[in-house]
ROSE-4610 file (N, C-alpha, C; in Angstrom, 1 decimal, always signed):
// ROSE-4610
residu = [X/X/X/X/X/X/X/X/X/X/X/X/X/X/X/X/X/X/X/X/X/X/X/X/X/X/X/X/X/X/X/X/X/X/X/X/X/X/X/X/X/X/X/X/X/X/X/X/X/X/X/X/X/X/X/X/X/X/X/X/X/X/X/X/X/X/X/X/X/X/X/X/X/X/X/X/X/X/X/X/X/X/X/X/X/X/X/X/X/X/X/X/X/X/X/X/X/X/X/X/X/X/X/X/X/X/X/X/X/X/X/X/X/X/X/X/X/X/X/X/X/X/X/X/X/X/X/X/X/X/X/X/X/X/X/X/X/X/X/X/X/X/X/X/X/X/X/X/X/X/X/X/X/X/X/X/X/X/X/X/X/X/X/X/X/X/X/X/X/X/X/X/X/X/X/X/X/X/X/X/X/X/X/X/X/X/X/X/X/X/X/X/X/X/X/X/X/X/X/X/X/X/X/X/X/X/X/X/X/X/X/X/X/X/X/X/X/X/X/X/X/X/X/X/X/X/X/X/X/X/X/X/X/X/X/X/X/X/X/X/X/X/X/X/X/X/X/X/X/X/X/X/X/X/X/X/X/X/X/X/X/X/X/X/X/X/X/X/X/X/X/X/X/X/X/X/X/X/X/X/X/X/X/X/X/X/X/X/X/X/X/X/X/X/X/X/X/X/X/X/X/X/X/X/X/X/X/X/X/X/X/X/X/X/X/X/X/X/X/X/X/X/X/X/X/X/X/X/X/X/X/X/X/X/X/X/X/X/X/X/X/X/X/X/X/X/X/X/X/X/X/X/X/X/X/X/X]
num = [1/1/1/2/2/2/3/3/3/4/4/4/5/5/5/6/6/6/7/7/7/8/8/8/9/9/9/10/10/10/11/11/11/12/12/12/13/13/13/14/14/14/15/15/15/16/16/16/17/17/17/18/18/18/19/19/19/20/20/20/21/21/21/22/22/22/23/23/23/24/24/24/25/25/25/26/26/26/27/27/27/28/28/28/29/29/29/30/30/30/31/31/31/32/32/32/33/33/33/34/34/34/35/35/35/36/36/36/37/37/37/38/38/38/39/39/39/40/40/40/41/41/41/42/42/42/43/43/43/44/44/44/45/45/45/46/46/46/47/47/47/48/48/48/49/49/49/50/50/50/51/51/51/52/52/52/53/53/53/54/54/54/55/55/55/56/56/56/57/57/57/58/58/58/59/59/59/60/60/60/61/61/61/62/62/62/63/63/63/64/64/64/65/65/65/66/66/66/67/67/67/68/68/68/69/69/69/70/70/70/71/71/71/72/72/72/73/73/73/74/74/74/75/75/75/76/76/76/77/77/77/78/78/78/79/79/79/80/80/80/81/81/81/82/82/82/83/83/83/84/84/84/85/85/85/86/86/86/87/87/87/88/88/88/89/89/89/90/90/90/91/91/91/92/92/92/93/93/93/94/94/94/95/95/95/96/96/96/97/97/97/98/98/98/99/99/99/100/100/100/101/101/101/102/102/102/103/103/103/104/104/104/105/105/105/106/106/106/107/107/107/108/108/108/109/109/109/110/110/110/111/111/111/112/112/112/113/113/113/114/114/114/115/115/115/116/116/116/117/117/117/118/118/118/119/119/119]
x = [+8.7/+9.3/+8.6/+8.6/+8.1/+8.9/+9.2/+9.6/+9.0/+9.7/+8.3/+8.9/+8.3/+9.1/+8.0/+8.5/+7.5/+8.0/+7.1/+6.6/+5.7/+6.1/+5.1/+5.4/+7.0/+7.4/+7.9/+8.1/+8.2/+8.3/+8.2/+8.2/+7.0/+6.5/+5.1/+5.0/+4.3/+4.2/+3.1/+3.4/+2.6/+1.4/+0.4/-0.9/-1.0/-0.2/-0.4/-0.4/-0.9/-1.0/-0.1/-0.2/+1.0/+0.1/+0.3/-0.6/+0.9/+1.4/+2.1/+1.8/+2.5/+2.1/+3.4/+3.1/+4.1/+3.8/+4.6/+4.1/+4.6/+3.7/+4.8/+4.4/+6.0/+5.6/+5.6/+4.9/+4.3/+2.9/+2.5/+1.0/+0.5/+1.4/+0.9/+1.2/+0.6/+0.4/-0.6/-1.8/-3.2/-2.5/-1.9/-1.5/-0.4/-0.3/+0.6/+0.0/-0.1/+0.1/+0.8/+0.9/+1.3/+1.4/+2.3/+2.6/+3.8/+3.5/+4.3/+4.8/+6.4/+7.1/+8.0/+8.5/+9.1/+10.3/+11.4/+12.9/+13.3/+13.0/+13.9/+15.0/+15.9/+17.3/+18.2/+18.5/+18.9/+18.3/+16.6/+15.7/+15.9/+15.0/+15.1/+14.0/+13.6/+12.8/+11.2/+10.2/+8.9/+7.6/+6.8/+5.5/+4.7/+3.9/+2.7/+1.7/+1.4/+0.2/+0.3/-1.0/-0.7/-2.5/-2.3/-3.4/-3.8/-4.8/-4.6/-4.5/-4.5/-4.5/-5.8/-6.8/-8.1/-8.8/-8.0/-7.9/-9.2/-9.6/-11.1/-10.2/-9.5/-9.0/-7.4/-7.5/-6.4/-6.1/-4.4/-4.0/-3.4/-3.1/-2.4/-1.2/-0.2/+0.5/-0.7/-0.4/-1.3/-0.8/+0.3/+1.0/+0.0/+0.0/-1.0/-2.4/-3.3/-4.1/-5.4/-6.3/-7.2/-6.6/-5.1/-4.5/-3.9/-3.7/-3.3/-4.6/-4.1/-4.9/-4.0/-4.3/-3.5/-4.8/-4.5/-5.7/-4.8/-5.1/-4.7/-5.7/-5.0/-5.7/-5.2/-5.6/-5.0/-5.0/-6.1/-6.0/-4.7/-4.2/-3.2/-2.2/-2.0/-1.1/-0.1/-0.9/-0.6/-1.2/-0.4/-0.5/-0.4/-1.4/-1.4/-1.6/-0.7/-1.2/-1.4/-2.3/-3.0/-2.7/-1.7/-1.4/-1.9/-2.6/-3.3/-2.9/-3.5/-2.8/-1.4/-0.3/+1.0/+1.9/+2.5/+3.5/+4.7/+5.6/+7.1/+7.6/+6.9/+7.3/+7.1/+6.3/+5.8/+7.5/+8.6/+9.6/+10.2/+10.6/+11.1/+11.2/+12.0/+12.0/+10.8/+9.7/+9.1/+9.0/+9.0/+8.7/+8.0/+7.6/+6.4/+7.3/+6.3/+6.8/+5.9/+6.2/+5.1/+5.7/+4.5/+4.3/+4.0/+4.7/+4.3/+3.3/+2.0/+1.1/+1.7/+1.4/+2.3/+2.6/+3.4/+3.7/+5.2/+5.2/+6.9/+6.8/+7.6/+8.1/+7.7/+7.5/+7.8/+9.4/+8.6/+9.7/+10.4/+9.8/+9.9/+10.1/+11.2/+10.7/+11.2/+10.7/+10.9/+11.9/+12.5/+13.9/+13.6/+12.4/+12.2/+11.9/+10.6/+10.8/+10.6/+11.2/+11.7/+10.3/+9.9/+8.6/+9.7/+9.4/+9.8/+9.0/+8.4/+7.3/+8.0/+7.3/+8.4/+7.2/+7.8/+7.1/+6.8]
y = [-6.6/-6.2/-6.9/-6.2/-6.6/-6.6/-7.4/-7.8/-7.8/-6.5/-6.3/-6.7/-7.5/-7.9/-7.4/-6.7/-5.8/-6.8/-6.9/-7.5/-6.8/-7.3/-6.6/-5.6/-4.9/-4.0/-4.7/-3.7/-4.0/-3.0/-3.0/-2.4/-2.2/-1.0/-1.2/+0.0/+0.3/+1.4/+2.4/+4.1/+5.2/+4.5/+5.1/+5.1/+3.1/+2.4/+0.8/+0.9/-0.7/-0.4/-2.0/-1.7/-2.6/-2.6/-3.3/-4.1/-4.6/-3.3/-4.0/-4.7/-5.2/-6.2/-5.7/-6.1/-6.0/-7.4/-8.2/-9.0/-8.8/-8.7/-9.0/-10.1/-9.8/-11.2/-11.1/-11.8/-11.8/-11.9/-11.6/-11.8/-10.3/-9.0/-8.1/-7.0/-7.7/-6.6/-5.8/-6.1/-5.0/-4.0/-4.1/-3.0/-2.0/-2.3/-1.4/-0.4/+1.1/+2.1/+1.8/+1.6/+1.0/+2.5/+1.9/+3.5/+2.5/+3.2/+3.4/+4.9/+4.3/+5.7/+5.5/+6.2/+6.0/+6.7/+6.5/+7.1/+6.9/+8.1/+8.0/+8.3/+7.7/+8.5/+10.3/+10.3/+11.6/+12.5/+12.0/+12.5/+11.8/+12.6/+12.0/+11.1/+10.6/+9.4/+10.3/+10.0/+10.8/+9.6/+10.5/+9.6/+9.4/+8.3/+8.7/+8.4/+7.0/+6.8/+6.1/+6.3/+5.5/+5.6/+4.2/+3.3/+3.2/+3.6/+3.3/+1.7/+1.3/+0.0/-0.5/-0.1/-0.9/-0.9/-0.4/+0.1/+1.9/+2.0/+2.8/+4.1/+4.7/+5.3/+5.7/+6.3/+6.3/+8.0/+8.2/+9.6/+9.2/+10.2/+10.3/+11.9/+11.4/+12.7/+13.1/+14.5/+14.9/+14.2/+14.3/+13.7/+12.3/+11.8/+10.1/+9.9/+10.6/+11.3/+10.9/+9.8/+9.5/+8.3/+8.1/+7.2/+5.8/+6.2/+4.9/+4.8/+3.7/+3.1/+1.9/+2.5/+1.4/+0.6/-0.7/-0.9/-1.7/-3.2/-4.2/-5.0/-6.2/-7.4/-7.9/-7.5/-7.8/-9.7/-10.1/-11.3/-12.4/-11.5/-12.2/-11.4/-10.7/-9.6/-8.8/-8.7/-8.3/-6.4/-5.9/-4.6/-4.1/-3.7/-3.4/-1.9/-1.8/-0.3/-0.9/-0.3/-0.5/+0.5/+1.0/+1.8/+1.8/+3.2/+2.9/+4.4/+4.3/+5.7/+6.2/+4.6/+5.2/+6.0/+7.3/+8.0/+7.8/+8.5/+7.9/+8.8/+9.7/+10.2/+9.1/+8.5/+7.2/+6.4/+6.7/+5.5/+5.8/+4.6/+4.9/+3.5/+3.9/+2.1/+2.4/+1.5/+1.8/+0.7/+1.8/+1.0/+1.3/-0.2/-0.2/-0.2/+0.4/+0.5/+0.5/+0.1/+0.0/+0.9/+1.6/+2.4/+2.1/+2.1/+1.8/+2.5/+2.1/+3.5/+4.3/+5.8/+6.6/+7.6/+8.6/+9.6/+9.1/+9.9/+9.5/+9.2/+8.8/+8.1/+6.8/+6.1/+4.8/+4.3/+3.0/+2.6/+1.3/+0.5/-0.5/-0.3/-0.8/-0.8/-1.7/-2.3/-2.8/-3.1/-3.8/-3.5/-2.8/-2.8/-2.0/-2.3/-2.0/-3.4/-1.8/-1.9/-1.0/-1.2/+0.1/+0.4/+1.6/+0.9/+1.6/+1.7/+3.0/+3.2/+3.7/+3.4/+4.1/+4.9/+5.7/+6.6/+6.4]
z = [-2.4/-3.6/-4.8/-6.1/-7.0/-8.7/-8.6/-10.2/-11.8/-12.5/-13.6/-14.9/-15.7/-17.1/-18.2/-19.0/-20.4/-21.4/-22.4/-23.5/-24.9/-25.8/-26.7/-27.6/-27.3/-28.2/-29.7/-30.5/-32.0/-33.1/-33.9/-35.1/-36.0/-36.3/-36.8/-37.4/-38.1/-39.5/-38.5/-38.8/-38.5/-38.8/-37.8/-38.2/-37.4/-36.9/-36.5/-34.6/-34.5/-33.1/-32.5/-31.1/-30.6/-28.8/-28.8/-26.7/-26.2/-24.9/-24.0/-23.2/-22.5/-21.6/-20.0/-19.0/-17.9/-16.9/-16.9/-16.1/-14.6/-13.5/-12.2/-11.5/-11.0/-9.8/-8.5/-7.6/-6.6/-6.4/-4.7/-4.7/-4.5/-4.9/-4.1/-5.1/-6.6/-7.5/-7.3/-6.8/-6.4/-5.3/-4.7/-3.6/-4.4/-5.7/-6.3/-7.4/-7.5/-8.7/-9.9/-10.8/-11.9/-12.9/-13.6/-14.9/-15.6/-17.0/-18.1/-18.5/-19.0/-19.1/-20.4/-20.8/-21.7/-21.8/-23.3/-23.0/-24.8/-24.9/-26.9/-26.8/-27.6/-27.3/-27.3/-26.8/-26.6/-25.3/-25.5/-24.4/-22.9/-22.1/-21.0/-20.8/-19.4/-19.2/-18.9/-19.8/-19.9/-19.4/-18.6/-18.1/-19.3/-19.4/-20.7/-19.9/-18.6/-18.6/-17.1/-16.2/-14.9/-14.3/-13.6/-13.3/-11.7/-11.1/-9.5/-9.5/-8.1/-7.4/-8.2/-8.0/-8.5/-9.7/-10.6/-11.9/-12.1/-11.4/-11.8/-12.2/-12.3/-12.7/-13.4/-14.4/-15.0/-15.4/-15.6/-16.1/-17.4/-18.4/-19.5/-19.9/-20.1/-20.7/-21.9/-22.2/-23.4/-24.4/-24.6/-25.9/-26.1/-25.7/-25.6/-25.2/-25.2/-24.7/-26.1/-25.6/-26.9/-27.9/-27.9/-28.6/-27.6/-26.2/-25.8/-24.7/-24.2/-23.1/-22.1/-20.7/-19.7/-19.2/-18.9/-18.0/-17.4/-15.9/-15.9/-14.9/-15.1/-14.6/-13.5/-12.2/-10.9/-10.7/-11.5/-11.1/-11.7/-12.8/-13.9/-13.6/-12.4/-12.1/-13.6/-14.5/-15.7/-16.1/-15.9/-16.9/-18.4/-18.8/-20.3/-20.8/-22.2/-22.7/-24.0/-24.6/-25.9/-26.3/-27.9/-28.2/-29.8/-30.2/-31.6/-31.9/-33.3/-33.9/-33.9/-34.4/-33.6/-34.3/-33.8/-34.3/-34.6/-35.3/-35.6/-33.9/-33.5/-32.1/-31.2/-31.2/-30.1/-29.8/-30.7/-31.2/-29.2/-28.7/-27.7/-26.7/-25.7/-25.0/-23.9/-23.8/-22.8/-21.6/-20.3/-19.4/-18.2/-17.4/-16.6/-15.0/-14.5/-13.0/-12.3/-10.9/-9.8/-8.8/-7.8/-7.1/-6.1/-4.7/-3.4/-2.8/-2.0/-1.2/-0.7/-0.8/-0.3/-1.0/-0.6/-1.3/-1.6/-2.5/-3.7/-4.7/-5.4/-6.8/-7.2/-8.2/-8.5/-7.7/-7.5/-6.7/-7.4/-8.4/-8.7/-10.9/-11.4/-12.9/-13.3/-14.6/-15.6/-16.5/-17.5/-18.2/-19.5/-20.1/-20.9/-22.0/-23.0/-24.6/-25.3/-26.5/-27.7/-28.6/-28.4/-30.0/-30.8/-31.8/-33.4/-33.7/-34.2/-35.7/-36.2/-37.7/-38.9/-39.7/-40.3/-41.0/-42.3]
């Protein structure tokens, strides 16, 4: 099992940028798929961005697509999205989850940190 705490959300003007952070714990963050998702109110819970085990590859929703970036550091068992060009759409709670090998779902999430842009 793996325990994920996000970091980094805030409040920040269209057009500004913000670096999540996910920390987990344990020794067996590299054996995990990693993604950020997100949840504005009213909406339901939306993918934006996810990372294999060994980072070399990554996906993006279109919506985020040229504006963010996931990467992480297996050795700091730390996940990151770098988020630039941000929209008042971006506004929403985001969160990180880990992925067991295997077919399914994320199995593991985060409690979630709040980005606001304002317009």
């Amino acid at each position: 099992q793996v325990q994920l705490v996000e970091s980094g959300g805030g409040l920040v003007q269209a057009g500004g940028s913000l670096r999540l952070s996910c920390a987990a714990s344990g020794r067996t963050f590299s054996s995990y798929a990693m993604g950020w998702f997100r949840q504005a109110p009213g909406n339901e819970r939306e993918f934006v961005a996810a990372i294999i085990r060994n980072g070399i590859s990554t996906t993006y929703a279109d919506s985020v697509k040229g504006r963010f970036t996931i990467s992480r550091d297996n050795a700091k068992n730390t996940l990151y999205m770098q988020m630039n060009s941000l929209k008042p759409e971006d506004t929403a709670v985001y969160y990180c989850a880990a992925k067991r090998p295997g077919p399914g779902t994320f199995d593991y999430w985060g409690q979630g940190t709040q980005v606001t842009v304002s317009s």
